[in-house]
LUMDOLUM-823547 format. One record per residue (C-alpha): residue number from 1; residue in one letter; y negated, z, x negated. Coordinates in Angstrom, 2 decimals. Last residue first. Layout:
% LUMDOLUM-823547
+-----+------+---------+---------+---------+
| seq | type |      c2 |      c3 |      c1 |
+-----+------+---------+---------+---------+
| NUM |    a |       Y |       Z |       X |
...
+-----+------+---------+---------+---------+
END
This chain:
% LUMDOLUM-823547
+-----+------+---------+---------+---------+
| seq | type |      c2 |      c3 |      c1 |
+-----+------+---------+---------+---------+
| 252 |    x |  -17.18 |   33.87 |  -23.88 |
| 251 |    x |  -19.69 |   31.02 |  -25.59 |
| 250 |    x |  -22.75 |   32.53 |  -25.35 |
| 249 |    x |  -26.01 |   29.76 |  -25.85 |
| 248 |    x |  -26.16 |   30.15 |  -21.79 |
| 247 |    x |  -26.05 |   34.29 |  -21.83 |
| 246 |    x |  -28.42 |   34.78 |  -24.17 |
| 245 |    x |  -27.45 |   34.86 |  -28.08 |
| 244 |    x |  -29.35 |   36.57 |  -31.12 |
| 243 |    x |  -27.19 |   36.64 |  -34.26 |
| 242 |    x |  -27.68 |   38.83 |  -36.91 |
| 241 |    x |  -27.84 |   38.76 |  -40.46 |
| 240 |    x |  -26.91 |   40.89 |  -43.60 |
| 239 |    x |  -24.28 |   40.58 |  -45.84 |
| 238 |    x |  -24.25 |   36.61 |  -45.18 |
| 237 |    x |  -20.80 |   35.31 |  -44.88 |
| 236 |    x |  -20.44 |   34.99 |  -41.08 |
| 235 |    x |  -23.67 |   33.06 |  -41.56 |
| 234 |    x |  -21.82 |   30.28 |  -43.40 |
| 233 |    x |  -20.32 |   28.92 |  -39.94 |
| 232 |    x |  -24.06 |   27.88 |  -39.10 |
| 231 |    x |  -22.46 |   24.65 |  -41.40 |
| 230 |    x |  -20.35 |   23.37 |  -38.30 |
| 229 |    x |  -18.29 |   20.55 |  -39.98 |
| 228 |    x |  -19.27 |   22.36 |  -43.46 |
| 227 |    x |  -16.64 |   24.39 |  -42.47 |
| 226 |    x |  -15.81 |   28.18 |  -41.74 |
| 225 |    x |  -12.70 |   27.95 |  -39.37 |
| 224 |    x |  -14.18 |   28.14 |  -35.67 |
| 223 |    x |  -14.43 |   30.95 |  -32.98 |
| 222 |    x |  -17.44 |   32.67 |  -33.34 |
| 221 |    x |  -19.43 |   29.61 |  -35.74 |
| 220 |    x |  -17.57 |   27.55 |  -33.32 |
| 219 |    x |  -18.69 |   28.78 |  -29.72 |
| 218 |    x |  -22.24 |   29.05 |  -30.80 |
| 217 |    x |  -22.27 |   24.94 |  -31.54 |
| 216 |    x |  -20.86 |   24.55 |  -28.38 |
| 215 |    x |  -23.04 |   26.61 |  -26.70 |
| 214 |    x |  -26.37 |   25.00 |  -28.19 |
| 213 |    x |  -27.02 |   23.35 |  -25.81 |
| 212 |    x |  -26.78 |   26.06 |  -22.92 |
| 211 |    x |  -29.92 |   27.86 |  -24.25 |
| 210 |    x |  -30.85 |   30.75 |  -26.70 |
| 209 |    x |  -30.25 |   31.09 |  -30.54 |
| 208 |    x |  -32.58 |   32.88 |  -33.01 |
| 207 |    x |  -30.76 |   33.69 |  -36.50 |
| 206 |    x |  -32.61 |   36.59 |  -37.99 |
| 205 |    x |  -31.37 |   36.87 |  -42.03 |
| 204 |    x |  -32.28 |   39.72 |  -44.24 |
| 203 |    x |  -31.73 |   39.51 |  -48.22 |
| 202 |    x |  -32.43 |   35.79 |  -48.04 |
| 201 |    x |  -30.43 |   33.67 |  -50.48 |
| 200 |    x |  -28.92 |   32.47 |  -47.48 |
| 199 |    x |  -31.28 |   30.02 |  -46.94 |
| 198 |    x |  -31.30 |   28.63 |  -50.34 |
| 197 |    x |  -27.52 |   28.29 |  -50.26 |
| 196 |    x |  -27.74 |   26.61 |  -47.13 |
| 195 |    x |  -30.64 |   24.30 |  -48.66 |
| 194 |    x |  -34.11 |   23.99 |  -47.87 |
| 193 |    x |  -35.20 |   20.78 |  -46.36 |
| 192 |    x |  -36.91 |   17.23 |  -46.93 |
| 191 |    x |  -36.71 |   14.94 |  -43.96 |
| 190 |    x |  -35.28 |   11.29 |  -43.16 |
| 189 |    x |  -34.13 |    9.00 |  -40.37 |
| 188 |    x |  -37.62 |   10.27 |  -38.30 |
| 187 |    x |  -37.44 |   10.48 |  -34.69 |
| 186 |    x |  -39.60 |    7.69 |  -32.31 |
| 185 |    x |  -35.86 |    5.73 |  -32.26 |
| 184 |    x |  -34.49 |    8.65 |  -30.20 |
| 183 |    x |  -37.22 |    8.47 |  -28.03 |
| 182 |    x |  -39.93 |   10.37 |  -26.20 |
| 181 |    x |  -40.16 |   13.13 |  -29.08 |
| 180 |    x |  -40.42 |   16.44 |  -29.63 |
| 179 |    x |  -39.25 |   17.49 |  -26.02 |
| 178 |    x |  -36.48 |   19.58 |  -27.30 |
| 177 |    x |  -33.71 |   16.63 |  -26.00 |
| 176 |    x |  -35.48 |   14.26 |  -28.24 |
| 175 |    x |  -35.39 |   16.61 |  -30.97 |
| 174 |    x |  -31.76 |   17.06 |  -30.17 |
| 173 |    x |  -31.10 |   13.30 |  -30.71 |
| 172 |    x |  -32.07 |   13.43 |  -33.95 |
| 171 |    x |  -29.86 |   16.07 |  -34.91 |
| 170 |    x |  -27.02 |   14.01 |  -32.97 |
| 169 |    x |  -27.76 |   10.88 |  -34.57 |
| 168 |    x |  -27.67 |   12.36 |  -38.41 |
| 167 |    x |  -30.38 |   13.20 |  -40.11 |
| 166 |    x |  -30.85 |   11.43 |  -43.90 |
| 165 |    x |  -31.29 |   14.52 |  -46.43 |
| 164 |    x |  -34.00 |   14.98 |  -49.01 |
| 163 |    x |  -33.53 |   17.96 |  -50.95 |
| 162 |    x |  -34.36 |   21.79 |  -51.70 |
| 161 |    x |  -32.53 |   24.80 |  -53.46 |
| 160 |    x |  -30.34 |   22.60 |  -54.90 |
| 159 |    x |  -26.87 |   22.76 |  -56.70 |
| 158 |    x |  -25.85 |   22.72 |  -53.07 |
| 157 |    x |  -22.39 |   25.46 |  -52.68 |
| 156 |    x |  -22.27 |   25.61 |  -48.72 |
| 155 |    x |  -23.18 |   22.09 |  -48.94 |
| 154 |    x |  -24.16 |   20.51 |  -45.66 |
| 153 |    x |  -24.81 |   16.38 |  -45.58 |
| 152 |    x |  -22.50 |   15.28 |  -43.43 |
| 151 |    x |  -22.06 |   18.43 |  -41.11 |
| 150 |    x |  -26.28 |   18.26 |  -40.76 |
| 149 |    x |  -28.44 |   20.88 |  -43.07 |
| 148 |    x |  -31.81 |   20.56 |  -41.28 |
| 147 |    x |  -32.96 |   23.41 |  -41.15 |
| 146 |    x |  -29.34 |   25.00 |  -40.37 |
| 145 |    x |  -27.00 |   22.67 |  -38.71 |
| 144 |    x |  -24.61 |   23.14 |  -36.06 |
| 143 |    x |  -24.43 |   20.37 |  -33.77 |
| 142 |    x |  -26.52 |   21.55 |  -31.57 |
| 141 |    x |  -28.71 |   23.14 |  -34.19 |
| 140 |    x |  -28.89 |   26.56 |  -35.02 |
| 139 |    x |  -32.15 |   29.19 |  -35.55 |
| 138 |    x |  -33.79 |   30.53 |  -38.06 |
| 137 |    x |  -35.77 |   33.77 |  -39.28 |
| 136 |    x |  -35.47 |   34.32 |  -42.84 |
| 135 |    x |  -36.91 |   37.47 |  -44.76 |
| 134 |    x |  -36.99 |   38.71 |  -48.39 |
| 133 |    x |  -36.86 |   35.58 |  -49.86 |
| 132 |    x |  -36.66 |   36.35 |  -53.52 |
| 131 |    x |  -39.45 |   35.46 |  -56.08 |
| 130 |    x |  -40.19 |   32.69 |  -57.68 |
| 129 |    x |  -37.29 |   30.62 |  -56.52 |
| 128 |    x |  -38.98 |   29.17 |  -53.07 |
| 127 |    x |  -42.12 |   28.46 |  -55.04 |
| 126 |    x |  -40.40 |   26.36 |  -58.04 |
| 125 |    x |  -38.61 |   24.23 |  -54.49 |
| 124 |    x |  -41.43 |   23.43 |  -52.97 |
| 123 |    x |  -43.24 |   21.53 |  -56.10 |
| 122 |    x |  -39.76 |   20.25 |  -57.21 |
| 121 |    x |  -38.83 |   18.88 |  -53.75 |
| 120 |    x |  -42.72 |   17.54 |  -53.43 |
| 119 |    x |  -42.80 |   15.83 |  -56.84 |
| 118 |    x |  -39.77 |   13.87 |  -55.65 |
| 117 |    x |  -41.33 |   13.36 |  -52.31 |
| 116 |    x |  -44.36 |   11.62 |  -53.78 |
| 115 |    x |  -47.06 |   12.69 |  -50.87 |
| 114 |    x |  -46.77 |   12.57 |  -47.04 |
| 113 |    x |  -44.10 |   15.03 |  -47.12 |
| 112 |    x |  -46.22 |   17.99 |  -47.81 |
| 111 |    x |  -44.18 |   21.13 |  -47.12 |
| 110 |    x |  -46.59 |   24.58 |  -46.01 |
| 109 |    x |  -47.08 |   27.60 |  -48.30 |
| 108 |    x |  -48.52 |   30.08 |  -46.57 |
| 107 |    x |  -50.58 |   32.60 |  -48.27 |
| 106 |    x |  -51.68 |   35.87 |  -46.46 |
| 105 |    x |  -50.37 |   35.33 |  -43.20 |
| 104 |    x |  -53.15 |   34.77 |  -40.39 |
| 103 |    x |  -51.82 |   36.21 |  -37.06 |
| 102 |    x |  -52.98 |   33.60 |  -34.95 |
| 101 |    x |  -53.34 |   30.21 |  -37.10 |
| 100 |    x |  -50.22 |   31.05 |  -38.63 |
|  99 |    x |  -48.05 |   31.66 |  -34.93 |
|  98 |    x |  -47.59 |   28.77 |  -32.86 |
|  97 |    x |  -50.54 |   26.41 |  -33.83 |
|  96 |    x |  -49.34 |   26.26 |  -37.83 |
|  95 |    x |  -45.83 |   26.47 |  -37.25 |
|  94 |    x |  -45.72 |   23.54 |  -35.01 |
|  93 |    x |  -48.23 |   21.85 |  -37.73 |
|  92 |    x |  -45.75 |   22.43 |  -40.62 |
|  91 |    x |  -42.92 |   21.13 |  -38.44 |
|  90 |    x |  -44.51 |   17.90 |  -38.22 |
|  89 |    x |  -44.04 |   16.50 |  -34.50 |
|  88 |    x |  -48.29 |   17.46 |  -33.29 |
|  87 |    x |  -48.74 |   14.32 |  -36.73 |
|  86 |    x |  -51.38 |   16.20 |  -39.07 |
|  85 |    x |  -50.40 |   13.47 |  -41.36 |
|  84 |    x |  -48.41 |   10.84 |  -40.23 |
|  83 |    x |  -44.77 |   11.07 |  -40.14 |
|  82 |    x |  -42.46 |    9.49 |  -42.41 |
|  81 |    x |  -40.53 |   12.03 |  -44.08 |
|  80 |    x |  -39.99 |   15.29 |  -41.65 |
|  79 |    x |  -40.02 |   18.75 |  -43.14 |
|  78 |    x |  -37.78 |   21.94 |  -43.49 |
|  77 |    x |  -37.26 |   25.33 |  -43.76 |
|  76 |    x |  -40.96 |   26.74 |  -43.75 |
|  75 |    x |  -42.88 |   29.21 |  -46.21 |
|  74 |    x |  -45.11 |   32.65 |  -45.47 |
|  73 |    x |  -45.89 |   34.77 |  -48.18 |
|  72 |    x |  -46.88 |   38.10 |  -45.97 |
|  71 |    x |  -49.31 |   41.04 |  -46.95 |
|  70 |    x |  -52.42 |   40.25 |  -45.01 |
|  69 |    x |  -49.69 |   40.14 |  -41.92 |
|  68 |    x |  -50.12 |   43.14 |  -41.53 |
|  67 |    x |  -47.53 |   44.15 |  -38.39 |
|  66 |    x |  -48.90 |   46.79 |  -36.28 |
|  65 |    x |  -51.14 |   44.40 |  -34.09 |
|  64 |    x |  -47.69 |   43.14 |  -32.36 |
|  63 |    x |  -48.96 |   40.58 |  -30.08 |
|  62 |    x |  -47.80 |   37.70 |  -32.44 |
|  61 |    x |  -44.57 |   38.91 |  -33.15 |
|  60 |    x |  -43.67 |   38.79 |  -29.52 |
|  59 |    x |  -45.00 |   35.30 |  -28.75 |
|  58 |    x |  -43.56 |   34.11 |  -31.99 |
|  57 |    x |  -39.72 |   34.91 |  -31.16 |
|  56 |    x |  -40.17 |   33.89 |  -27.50 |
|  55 |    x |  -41.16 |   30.34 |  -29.10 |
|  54 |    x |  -38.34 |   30.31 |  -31.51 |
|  53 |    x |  -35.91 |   28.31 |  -29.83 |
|  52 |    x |  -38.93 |   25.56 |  -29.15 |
|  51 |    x |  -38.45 |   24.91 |  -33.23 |
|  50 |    x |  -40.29 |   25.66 |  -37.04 |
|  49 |    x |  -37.96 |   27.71 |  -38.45 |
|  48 |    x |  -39.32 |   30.49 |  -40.75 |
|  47 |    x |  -39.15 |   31.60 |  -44.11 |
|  46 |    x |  -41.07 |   35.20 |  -45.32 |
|  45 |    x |  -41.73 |   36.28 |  -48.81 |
|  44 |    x |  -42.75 |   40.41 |  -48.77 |
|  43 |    x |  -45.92 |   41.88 |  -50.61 |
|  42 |    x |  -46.28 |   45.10 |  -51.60 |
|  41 |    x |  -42.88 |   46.20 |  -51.40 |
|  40 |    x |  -41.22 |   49.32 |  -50.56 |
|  39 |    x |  -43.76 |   50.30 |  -46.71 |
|  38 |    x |  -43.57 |   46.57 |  -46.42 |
|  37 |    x |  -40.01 |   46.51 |  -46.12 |
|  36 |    x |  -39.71 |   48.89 |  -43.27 |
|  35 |    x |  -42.84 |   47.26 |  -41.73 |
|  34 |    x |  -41.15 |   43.83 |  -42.09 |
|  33 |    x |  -37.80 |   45.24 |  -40.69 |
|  32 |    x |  -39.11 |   46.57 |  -37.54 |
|  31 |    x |  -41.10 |   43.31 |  -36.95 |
|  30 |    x |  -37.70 |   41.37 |  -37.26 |
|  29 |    x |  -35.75 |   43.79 |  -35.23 |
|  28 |    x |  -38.93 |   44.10 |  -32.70 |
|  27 |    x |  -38.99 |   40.38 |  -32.86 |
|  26 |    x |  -35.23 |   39.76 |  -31.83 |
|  25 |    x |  -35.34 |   41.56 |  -29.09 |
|  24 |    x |  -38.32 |   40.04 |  -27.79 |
|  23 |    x |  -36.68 |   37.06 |  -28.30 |
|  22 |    x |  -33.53 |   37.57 |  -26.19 |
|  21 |    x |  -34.88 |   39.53 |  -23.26 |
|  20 |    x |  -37.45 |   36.16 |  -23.08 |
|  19 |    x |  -33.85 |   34.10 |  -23.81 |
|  18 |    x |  -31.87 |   35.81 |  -21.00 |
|  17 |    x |  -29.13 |   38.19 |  -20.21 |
|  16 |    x |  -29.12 |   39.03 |  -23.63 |
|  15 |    x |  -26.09 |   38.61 |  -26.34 |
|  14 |    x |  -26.04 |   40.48 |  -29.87 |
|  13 |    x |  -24.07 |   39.31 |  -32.82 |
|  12 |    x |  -23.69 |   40.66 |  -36.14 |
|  11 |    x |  -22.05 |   38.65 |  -38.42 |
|  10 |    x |  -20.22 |   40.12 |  -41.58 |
|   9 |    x |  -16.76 |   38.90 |  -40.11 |
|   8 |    x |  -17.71 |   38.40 |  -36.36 |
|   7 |    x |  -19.45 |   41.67 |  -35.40 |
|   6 |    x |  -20.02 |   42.05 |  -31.54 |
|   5 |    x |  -22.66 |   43.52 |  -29.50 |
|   4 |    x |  -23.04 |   42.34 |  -25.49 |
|   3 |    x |  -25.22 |   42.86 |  -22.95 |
|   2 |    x |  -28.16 |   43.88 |  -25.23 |
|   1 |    x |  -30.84 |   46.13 |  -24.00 |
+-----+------+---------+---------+---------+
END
């Protein structure tokens, strides 16, 4: 059970003591909502954030034999430029060991950066608008981003549905601080991600966000004006999302 339940404009938030409480939470909401969908729809269009804060997310979703996964388009937020292929850093391979490989979607549709990026964005991007995102499980960065929408490069109003974005030092540092990499000079300058408005073209929206660093960033999207300067702000806009908190990521 939830500790706390608050709305924030359209946001729904619920707080757990701790992250595993958290994430399995989250999944029976999520896995809930795919069988509810699935029983309207044959087929339903998935994105999902490839990052530790997930991990209790997958675990959950993963053991739940109920869901068929036969009938899921499966897709990622975002991408590195620069790594090698098959590199363990690329989201695509995260993805691919923590849940794909195990419960099998019917099509995923996995970024390739390692090609002509150009091609790539408009490649990507034609499969994202083909149909509408029924589903998008994500998370927040520390310094507010979603994918890998940083404060200087966020556009609640992008043109795009996909771009190439230069991270900023406090993104990168993050991935150091997740374990991803042993330096801040090992993390890519560049990466290819959806847009907010691409992200919140989603009809259901599961934002996944446990752990003291990210209280700050939790703090303003409850607290803050709604700003590009934290861009997770946009969620209090979305019609229908909720917010999964444990007691470190809470900010009261």
């Amino acid at each position: 059970m939830s500790i706390t339940v608050e709305r924030v404009d359209h946001l729904v938030v619920q707080v757990y003591e701790t992250r595993e409480d958290l994430g399995k939470a989250a999944a029976t909401q999520v896995s809930a909502k795919i069988k509810e969908l699935l029983e309207e729809q044959d087929t339903i269009r998935m994105i999902f954030a490839a990052a530790p804060s997930q991990n209790e997310l997958f675990e959950t979703l993963k053991k739940d034999s109920e869901i068929d996964w036969s009938r899921i388009v499966a897709f990622h937020m975002d991408e590195y430029i620069g790594l090698e292929a098959g590199a363990p850093q690329s989201f695509g391979v995260f993805l691919k060991e923590k849940l794909f490989d195990e419960v099998k979607p019917g099509i995923v549709h996995y970024m390739d950066s390692s090609q002509d990026v150009a091609e790539e964005l408009l490649r990507y991007g034609n499969l994202i608008k083909e149909e509408e995102i029924d589903i998008v499980c994500l998370g927040i960065g520390e310094n507010g981003h979603l994918a890998f929408n940083d404060p200087p490069v966020a556009d609640f109003n992008d043109p795009e549905l996909i771009k190439v974005v230069e991270l900023d030092d406090v993104c990168r540092q993050q991935q150091v601080n997740d374990g991803c990499f042993a330096t801040i000079e090992d993390v890519p300058t560049h990466a290819i991600t959806l847009t907010i408005p691409a992200l919140m073209s989603g009809k259901h929206l599961f934002c996944i966000v446990p752990g003291p660093t990210k209280r700050q960033a939790v703090r303003g999207v409850l607290e803050g004006p709604l700003s590009t300067d934290n861009p997770a702000t946009i969620l209090r806009r979305h019609p229908s999302c909720i917010l999964y908190l444990d007691k470190e990521s809470y900010s009261k």
